[in-house]
DSSP file (Angstrom, degrees, kcal/mol; ACC not computed):
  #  RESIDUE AA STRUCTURE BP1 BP2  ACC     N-H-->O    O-->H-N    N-H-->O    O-->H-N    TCO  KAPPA ALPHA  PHI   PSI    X-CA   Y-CA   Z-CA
    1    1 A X              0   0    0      0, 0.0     2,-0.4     0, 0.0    29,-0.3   0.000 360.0 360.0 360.0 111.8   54.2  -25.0   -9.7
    2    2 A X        -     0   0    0     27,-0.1     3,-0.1    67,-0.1    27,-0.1  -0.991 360.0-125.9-128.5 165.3   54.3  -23.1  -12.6
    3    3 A X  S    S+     0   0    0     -2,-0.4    67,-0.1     1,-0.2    25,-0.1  -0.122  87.6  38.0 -82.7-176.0   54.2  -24.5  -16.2
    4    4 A X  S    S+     0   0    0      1,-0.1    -1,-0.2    24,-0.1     2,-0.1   0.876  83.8 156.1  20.1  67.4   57.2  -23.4  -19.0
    5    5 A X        -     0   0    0      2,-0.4    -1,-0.1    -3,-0.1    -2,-0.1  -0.168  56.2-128.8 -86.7-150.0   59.7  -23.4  -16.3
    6    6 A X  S    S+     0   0    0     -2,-0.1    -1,-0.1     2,-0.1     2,-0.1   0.780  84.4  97.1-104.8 -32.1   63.4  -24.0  -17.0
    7    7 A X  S    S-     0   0    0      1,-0.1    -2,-0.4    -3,-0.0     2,-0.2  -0.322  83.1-112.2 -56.8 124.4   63.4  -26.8  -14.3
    8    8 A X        -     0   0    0     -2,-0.1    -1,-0.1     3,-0.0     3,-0.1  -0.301  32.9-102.4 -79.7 145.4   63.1  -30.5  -15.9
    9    9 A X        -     0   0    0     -2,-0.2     2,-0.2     1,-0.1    17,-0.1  -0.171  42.3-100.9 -28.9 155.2   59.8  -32.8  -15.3
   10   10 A X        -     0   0    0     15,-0.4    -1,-0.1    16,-0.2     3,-0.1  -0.730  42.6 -90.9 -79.7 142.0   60.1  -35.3  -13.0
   11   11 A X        -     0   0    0     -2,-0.2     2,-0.3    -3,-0.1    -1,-0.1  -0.001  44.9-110.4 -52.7 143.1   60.6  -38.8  -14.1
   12   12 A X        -     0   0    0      1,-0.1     2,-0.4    -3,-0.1    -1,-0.1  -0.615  38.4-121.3 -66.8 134.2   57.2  -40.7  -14.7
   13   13 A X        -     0   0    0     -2,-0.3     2,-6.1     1,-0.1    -1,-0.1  -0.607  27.0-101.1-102.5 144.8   57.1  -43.3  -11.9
   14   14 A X  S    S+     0   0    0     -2,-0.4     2,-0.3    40,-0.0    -1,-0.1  -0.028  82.3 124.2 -51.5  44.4   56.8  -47.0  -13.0
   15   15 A X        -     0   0    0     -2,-6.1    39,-0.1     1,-0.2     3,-0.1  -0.772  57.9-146.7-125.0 143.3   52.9  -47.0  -12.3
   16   16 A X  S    S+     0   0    0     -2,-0.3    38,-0.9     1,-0.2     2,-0.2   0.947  87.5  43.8 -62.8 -78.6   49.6  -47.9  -14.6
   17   17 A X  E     -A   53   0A   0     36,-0.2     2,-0.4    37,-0.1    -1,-0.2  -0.584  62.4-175.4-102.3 127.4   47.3  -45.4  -12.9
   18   18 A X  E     -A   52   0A   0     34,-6.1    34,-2.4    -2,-0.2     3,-0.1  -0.847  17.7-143.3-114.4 131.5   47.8  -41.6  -11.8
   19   19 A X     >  -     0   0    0     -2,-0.4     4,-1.4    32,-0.2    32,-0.1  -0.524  36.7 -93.5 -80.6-177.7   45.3  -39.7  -10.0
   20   20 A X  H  > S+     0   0    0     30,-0.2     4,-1.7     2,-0.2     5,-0.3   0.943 122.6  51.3 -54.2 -52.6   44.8  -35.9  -10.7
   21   21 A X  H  > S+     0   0    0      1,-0.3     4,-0.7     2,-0.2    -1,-0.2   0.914 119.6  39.0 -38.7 -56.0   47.3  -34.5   -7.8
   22   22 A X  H >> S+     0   0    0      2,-0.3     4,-2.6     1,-0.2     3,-0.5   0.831 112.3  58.8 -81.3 -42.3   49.9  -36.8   -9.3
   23   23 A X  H >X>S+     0   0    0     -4,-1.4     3,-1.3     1,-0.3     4,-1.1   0.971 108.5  41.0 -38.0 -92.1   48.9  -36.1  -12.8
   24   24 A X  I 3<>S+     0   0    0     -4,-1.7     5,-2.6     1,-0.2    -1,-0.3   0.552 111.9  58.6 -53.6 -14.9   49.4  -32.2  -12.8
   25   25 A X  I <<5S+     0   0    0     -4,-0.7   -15,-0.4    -3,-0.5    -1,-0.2   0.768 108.4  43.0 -80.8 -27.5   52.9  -32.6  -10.7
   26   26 A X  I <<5S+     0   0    0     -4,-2.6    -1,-0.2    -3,-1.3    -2,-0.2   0.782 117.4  46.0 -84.3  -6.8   54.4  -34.7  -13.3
   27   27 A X  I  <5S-     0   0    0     -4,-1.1    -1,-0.2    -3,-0.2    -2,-0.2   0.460 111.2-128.0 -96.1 -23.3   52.7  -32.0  -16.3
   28   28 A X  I   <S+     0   0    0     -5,-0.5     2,-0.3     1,-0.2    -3,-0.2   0.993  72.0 111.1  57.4  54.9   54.2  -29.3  -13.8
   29   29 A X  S   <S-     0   0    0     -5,-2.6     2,-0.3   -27,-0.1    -2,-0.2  -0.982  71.4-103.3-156.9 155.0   50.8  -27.6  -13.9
   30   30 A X    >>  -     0   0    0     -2,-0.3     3,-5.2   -29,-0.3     4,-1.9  -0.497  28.8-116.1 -84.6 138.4   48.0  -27.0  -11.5
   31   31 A X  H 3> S+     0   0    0      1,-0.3     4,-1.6    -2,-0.3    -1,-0.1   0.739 113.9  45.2 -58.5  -2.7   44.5  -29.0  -11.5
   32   32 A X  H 3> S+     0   0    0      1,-0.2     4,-1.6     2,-0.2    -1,-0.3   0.612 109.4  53.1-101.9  -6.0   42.5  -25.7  -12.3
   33   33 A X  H <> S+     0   0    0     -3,-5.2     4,-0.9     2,-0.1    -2,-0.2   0.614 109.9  54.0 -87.3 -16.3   44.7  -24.9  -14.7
   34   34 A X  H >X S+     0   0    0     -4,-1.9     3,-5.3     2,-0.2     4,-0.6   0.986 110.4  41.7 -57.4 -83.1   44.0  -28.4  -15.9
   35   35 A X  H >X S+     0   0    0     -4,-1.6     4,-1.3     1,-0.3     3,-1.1   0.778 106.2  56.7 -36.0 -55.0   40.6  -28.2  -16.2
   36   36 A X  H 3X S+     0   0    0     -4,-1.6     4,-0.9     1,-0.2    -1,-0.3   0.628 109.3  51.4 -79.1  10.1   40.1  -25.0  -17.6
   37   37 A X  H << S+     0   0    0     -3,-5.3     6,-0.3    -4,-0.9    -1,-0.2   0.478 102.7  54.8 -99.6  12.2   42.1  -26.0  -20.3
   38   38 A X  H << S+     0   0    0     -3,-1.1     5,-0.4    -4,-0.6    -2,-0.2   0.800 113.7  48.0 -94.9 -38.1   40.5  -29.1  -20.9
   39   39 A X  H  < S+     0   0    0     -4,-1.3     3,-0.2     1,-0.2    -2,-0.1   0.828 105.6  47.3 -72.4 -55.1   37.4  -26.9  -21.2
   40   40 A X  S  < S+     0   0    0     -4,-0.9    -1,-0.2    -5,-0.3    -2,-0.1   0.872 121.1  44.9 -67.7 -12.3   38.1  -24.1  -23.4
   41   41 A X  S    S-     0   0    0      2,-0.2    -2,-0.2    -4,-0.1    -1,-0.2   0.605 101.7-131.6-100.6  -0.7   39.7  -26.9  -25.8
   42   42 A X        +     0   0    0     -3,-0.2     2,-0.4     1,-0.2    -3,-0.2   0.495  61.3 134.0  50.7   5.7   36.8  -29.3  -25.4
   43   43 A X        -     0   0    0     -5,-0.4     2,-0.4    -6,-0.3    -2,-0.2  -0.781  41.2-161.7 -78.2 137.0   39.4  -32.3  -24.7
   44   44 A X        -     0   0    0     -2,-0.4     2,-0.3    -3,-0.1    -9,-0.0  -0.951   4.0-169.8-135.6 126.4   39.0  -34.5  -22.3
   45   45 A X        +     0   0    0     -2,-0.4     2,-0.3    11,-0.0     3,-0.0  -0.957  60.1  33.9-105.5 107.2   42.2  -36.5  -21.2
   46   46 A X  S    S-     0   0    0     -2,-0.3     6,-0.2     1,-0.1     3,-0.1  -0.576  82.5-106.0 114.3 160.2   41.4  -39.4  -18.8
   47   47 A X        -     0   0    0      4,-1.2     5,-0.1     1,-0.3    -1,-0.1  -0.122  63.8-123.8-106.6  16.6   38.6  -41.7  -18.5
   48   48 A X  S >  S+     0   0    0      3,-0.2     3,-0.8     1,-0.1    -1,-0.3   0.392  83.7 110.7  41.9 174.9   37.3  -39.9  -15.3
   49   49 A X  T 3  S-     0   0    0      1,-0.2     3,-0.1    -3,-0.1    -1,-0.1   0.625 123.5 -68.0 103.1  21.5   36.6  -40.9  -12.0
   50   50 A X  T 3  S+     0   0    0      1,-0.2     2,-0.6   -31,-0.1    -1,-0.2   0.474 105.0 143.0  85.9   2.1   40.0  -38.7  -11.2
   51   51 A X    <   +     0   0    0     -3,-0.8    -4,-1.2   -32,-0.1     2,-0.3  -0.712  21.4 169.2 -53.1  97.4   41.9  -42.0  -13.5
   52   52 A X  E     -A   18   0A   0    -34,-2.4   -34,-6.1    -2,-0.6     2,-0.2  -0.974  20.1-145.7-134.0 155.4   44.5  -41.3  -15.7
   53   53 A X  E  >  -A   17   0A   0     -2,-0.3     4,-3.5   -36,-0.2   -36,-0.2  -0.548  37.7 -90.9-112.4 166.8   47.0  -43.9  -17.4
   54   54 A X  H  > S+     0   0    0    -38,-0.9     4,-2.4     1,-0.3     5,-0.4   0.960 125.4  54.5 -34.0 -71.6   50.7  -43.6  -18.3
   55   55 A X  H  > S+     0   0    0      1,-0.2     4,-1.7     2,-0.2    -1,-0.3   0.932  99.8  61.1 -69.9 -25.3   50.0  -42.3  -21.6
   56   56 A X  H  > S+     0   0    0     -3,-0.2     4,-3.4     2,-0.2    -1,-0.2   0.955 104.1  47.8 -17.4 -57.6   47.9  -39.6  -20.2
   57   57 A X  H  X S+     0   0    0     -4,-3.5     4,-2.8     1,-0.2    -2,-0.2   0.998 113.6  48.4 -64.2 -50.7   50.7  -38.2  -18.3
   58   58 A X  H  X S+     0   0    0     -4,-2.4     4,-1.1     1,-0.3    -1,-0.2   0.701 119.3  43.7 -55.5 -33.9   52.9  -38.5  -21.6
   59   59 A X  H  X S+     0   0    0     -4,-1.7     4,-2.4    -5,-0.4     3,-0.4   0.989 111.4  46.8 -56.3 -72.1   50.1  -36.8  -23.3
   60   60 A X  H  < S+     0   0    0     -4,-3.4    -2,-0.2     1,-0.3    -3,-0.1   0.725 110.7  54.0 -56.9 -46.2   49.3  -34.4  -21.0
   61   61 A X  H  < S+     0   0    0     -4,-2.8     4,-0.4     1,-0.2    -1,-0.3   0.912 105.2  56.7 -50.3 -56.8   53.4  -33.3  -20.6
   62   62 A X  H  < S+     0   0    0     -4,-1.1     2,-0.8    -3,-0.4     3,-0.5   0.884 109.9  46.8 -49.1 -50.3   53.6  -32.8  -24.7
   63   63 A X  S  < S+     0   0    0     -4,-2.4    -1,-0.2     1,-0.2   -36,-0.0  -0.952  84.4  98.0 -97.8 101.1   50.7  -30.2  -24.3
   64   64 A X  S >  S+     0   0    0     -2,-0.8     3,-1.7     3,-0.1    -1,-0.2   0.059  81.8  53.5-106.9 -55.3   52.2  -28.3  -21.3
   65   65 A X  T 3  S+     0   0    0     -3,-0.5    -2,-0.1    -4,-0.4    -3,-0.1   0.526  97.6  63.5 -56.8 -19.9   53.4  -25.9  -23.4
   66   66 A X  T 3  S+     0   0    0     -4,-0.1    -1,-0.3     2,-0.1    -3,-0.1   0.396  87.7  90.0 -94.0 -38.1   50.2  -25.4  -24.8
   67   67 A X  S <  S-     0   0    0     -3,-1.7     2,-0.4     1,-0.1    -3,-0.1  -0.223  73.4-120.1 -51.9 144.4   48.6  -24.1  -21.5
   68   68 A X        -     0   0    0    -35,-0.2     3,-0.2     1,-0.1   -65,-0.1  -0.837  44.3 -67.1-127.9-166.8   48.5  -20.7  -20.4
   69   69 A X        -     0   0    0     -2,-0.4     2,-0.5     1,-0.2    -1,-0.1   0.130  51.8-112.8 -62.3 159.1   50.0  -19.3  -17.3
   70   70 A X        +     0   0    0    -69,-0.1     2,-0.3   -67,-0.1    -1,-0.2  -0.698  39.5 174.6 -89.6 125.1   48.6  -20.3  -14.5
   71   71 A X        -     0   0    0     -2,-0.5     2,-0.9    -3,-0.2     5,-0.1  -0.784  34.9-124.6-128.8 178.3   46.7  -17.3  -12.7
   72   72 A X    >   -     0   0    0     -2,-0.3     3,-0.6     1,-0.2     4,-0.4  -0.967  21.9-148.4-112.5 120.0   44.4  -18.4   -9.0
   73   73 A X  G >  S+     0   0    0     -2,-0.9     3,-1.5     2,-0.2    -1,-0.2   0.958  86.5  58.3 -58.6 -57.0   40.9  -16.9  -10.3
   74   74 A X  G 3  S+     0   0    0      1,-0.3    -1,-0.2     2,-0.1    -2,-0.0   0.601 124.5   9.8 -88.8  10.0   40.1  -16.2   -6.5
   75   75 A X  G X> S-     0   0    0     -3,-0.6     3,-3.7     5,-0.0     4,-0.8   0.012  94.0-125.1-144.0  40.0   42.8  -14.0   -5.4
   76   76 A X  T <4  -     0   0    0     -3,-1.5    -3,-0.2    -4,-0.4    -2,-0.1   0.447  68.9 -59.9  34.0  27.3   44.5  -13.2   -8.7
   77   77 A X  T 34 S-     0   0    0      1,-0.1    -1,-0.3    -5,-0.1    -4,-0.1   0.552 110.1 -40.7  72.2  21.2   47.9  -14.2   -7.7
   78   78 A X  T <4 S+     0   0    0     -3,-3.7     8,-1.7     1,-0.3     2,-0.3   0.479 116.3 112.3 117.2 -28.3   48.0  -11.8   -4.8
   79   79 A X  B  <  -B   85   0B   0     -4,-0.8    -1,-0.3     6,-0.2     6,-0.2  -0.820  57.4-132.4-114.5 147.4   46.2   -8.5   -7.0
   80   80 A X    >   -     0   0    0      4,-1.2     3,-0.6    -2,-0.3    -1,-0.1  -0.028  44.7 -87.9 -72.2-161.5   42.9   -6.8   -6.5
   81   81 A X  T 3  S+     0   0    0      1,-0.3    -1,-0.1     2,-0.1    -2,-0.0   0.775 132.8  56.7 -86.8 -22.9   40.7   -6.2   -9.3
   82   82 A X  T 3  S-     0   0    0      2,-0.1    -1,-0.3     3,-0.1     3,-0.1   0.587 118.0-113.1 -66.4 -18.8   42.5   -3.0   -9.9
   83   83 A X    <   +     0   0    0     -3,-0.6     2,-0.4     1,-0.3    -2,-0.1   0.901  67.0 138.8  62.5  45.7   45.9   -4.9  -10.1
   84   84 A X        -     0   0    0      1,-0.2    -4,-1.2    -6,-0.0    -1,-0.3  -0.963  65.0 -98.8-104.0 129.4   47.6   -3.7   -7.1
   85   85 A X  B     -B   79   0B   0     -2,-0.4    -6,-0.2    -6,-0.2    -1,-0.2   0.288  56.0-101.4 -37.3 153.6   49.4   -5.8   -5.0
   86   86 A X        -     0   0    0     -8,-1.7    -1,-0.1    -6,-0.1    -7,-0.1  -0.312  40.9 -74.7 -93.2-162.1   47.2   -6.8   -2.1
   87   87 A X        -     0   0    0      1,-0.1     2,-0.2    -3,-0.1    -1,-0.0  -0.322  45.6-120.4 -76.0 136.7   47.0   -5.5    1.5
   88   88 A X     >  -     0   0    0     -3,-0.1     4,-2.4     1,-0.1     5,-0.2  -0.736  24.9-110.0 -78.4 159.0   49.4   -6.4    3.9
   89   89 A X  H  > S+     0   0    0      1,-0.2     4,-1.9    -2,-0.2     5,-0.1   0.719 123.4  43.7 -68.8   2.1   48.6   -8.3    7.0
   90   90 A X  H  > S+     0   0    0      2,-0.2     4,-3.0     3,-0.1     5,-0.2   0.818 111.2  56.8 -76.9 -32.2   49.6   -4.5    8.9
   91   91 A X  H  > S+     0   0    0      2,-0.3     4,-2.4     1,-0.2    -2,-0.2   0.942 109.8  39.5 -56.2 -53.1   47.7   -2.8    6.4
   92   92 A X  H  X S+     0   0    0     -4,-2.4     4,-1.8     2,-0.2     3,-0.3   0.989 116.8  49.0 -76.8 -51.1   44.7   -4.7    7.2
   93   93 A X  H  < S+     0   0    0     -4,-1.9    -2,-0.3     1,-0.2     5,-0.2   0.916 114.1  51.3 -41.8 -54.9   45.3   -4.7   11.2
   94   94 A X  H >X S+     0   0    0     -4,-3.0     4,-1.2     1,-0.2     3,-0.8   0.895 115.3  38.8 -65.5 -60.4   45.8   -0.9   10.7
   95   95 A X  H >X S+     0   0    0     -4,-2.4     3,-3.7     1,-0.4     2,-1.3   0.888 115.8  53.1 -65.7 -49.8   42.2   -0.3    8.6
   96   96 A X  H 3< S+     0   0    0     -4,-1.8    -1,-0.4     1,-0.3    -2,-0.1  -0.489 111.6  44.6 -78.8  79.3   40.3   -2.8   10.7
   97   97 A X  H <> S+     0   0    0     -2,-1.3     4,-1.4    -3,-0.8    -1,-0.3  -0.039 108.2  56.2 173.3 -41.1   41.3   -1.0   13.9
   98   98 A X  H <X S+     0   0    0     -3,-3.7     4,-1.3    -4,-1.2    -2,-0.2   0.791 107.7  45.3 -89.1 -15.3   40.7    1.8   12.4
   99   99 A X  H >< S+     0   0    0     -4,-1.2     3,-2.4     2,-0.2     4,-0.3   0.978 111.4  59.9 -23.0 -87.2   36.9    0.6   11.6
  100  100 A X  H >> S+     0   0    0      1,-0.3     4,-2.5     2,-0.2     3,-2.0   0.628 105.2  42.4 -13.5 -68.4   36.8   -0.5   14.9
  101  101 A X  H 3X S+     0   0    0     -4,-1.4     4,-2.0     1,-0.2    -1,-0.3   0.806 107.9  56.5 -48.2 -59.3   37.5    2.6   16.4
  102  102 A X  H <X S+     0   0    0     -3,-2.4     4,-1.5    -4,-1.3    -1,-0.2   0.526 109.1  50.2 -91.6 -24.1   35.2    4.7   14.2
  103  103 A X  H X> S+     0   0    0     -3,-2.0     3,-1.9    -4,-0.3     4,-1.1   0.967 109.2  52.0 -81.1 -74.6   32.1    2.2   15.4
  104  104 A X  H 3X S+     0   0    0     -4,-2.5     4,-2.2     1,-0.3    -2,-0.2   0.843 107.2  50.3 -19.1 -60.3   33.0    2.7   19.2
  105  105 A X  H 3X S+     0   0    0     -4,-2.0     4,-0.7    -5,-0.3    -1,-0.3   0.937 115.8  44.0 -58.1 -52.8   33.0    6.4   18.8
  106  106 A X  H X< S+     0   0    0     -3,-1.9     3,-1.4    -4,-1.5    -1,-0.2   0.849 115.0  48.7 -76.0 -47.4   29.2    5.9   17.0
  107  107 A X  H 3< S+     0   0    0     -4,-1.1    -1,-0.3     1,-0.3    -2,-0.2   0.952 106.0  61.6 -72.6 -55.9   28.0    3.5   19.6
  108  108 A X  H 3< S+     0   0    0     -4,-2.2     2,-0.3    -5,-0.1    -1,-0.3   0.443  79.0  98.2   0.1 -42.6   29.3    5.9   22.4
  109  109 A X  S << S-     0   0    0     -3,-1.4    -4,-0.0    -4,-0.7     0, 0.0  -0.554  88.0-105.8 -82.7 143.8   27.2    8.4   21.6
  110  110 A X        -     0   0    0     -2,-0.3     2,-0.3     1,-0.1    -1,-0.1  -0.446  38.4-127.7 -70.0 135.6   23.7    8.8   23.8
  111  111 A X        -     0   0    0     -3,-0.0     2,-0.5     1,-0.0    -1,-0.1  -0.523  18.9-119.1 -70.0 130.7   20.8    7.6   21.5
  112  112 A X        -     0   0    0     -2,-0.3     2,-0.2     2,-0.0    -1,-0.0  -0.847  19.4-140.4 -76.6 116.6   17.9   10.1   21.2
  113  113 A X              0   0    0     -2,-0.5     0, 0.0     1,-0.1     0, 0.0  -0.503 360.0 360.0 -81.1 133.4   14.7    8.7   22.5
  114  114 A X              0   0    0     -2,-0.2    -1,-0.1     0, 0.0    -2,-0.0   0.366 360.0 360.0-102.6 360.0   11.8    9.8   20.1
């Protein structure tokens, strides 16, 4: 889901009460993107307890646009911290393999008794 796509909402379903899940799919936006815009703006849409009413949603859809892109805080979409794509899973087999190997050789070797 990302928000300011080209693709239209989905109709609002004939319902009083949305939970969160349902909430952000009909806003086309993700619940952490929710939140931390709820935070940095100091608005709070919903009564809590994870309740939100028709005009919520209606709300919430009119400030879509208003959001900004949605990025996954704990893997950065995919980038290290440097902002290189990340590792593939050979990439990783290859390194830890090569760990591996490098440990074997250490343990291998006869300890010296003092």
């Amino acid at each position: 889901m990302a928000n300011k796509a080209k693709h239209p909402l989905p109709p609002i379903p004939a319902k009083r009460y949305f939970d969160l899940e349902e909430l952000c799919y009909l806003a086309d936006i993700q619940p952490e993107q929710f939140y931390q815009w709820q935070q940095d703006n100091g608005i709070v849409i919903g009564r809590g307890g994870n309740q939100y009413t028709r005009q919520d949603v209606v709300k919430l859809r009119q400030l879509s646009g208003s959001f900004p892109a949605y990025v996954d805080r704990f893997n950065l979409n995919g980038r290290d911290k440097l902002g290189r794509n990340a590792a593939t899973a050979d990439e990783v087999k290859a390194d830890l393999q090569n760990i591996l190997g490098k440990i074997e050789a250490v343990l291998a070797k006869p300890q010296k008794t003092a």
